[in-house]
Phi, psi and omega in degrees: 000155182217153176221141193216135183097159167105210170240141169249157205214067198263033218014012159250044129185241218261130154341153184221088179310151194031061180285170172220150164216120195262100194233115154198158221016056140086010174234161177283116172285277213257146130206153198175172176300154172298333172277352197274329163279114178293126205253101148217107174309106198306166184285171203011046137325153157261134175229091149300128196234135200212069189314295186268336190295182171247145183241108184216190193257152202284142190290153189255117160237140206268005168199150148172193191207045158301145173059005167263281158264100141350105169323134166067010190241349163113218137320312176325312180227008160292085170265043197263346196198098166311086184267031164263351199205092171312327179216151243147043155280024186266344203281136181251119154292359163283328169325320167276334184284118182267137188285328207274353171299133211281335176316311190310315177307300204261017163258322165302342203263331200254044175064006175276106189259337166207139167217151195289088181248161190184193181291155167276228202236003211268001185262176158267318141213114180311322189125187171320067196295164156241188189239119246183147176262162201237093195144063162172170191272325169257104193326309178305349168306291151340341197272117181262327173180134206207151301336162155213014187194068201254153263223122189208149169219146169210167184113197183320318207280318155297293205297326158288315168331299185250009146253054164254346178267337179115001206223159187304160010246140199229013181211185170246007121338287179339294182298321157326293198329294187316346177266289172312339164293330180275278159348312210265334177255019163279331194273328205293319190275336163270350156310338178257332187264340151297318157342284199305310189274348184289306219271319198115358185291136155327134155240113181249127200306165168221086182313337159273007158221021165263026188262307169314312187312310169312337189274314194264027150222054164056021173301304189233169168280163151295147155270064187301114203252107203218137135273288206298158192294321163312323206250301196315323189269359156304279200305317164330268220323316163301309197296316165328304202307310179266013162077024208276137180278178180172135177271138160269151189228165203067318203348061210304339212238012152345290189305357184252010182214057184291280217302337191265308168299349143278008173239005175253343168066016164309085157322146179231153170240089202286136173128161078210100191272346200271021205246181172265165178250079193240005157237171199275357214266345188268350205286028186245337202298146178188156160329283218314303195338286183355282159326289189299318204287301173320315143307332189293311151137047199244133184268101180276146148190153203246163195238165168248318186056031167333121012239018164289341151231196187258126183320320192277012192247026194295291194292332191278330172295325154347288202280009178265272183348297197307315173296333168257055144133319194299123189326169161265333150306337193283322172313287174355306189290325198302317178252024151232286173277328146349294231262350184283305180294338154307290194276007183076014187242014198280000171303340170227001188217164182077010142196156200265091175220151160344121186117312185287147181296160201261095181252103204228144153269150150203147199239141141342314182216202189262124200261008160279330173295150196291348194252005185278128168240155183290109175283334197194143173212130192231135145220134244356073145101332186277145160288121188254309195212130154201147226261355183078039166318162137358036254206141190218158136239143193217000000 
């Protein structure tokens, strides 16, 4: 396949006026200006012509929960949170996720080619995020990386959850504890199995806690559910404590403690700002965060926090970000290579380079603006959804 015209845009160096893009078996062969590429199309090739679009990599959303909870179905189809047990990292979120969820469609319609899905927030650890391509039917198809993520919370959402139940943790004492407790006996089991194996000895596995080992040799990150400046500088204090990778994810109050967070070198996944202020831990959240924290030298990317907003309303919180501060290249980034470097993925998603899987958008315009429609959403190398731009086969 060739995409041939328009502006390409690959986030990894200069915009490129009249691009080519050279795509094959689903990864990128060529890109460069139309004379810089050799154009000879095999016979019934696809050739896309895209005079006027914009051409980019396909946007990334870095925390939601499509196909965990399902639009419309109610009890029925919410697998976002085992709300019986406060910790529970044993839990996979390829396990839950329904493909056949309408989120999965409107995330394709709206240039979204892979996002970061998982457990919610109602655990203090929740489980197993993956990392997923939004376009097919058997979730193991989908997996770009699995685990990629686990899931930890602290702050309101444990805490109304299990003391409404009568039982700990009903306070963020609690929650802390229970988190450092859990750690501290993640490392200690990894510590006899290493032992066990220095040594020659049998070891017999413990599937609840060997779910921990990638988080504590820096494979995947903690997944942090942090608004408040209190929480947020909680979840620091731990992840320092065990030496830890870690996302802050929400970080509703970020903008009031930019400077420090940007000397602790955390990334944040800012959002869902397109939401209501329907709790007491949010009533800070605003557009500006992005921004303040993205000057500050804090590495961003925004969330939808599918279905607390709508997966497709991804590239417009960018440009609502970008309209309260946030730079427009810092946008862009926010929904590509952010969140691809954020989530560990960036060796194959999130900007258009030799190599890489060929996940490409094209949009009329600049996809934060509200009147820019999507033309084309290809992922690895197919056209999934297209709107009927200017297009031959030859």
């Amino acid at each position: 396949m060739y995409i041939i015209g328009g502006t390409v845009k690959t986030m990894a160096g200069e915009d490129i006026r009249n691009g080519c893009i050279r795509i094959a078996e689903g990864r990128i062969a060529e890109i460069g200006k139309r004379d810089e590429v050799a154009f000879h199309p095999a016979p019934h090739e696809r050739v896309i012509r895209v005079p006027e679009g914009l051409i980019m990599p396909g946007l990334i959303e870095a925390h939601c929960h499509m196909g965990i909870t399902e639009e419309k179905k109610g009890t029925e189809g919410d697998d976002c949170n085992e709300t019986v047990e406060p910790v529970t990292p044993w839990l996979r979120a390829v396990d839950a996720v329904n493909t056949m969820d309408a989120a999965f469609d409107d995330a394709v319609r709206a240039g979204i080619t892979s996002a970061m899905i998982g457990p919610g927030s109602s655990n203090v650890v929740g489980g197993q995020f993956a990392f997923l391509k939004t376009r097919g039917r058997r979730v193991d198809d989908l997996v770009v990386k699995a685990p990629a993520a686990m899931k930890v919370a602290l702050g309101e959402n444990p805490k109304v959850n299990y003391s409404g139940q009568g039982k700990s943790p009903s306070t963020r004492m609690a929650i802390a504890g229970m988190l450092r407790e859990e750690l501290t006996k993640a490392c200690a089991y990894r510590d006899r199995k290493k032992q066990a194996k220095d040594s020659g000895e049998n070891f017999e596995e413990d599937f609840r806690m060997e779910c921990w080992l990638p988080v504590l040799q820096g494979e995947i990150p903690l997944k942090a559910h942090v608004h408040r400046v209190d929480d947020i500088f909680t979840a620091v204090r731990i992840a320092r404590e065990f030496g830890l990778k870690m996302t802050l994810d929400h970080c509703s109050e970020g903008h009031m403690i930019a400077e420090e967070l940007a000397l602790e070198g955390f990334p944040a996944i800012v959002g869902p700002d397109l939401a209501s202020r329907n709790k007491i831990e949010v009533q800070n959240m605003a557009f500006k965060t992005v921004g303040v924290l993205n000057r500050a030298g804090v590495m961003t990317a925004v969330t939808t926090d599918h279905p607390v907003s709508l997966i497709q309303s991804l590239p417009l919180c960018a440009g609502l970000a970008v309209k309260s501060g946030l730079d427009l290249e810092e946008g862009y980034r926010a929904i590509t290579i952010h969140p691809a470097r954020i989530c560990g993925v960036a060796d194959r998603v999130g900007s258009l380079e030799v190599g890489k899987d060929a996940d490409i958008a094209i949009f009329t315009g600049n996809p934060m603006e509200v009147f820019t429609r999507t033309l084309y959403t290809i992922i690895d190398g197919h056209v999934v959804y297209e709107a009927g731009a200017e297009e031959e086969s030859s």
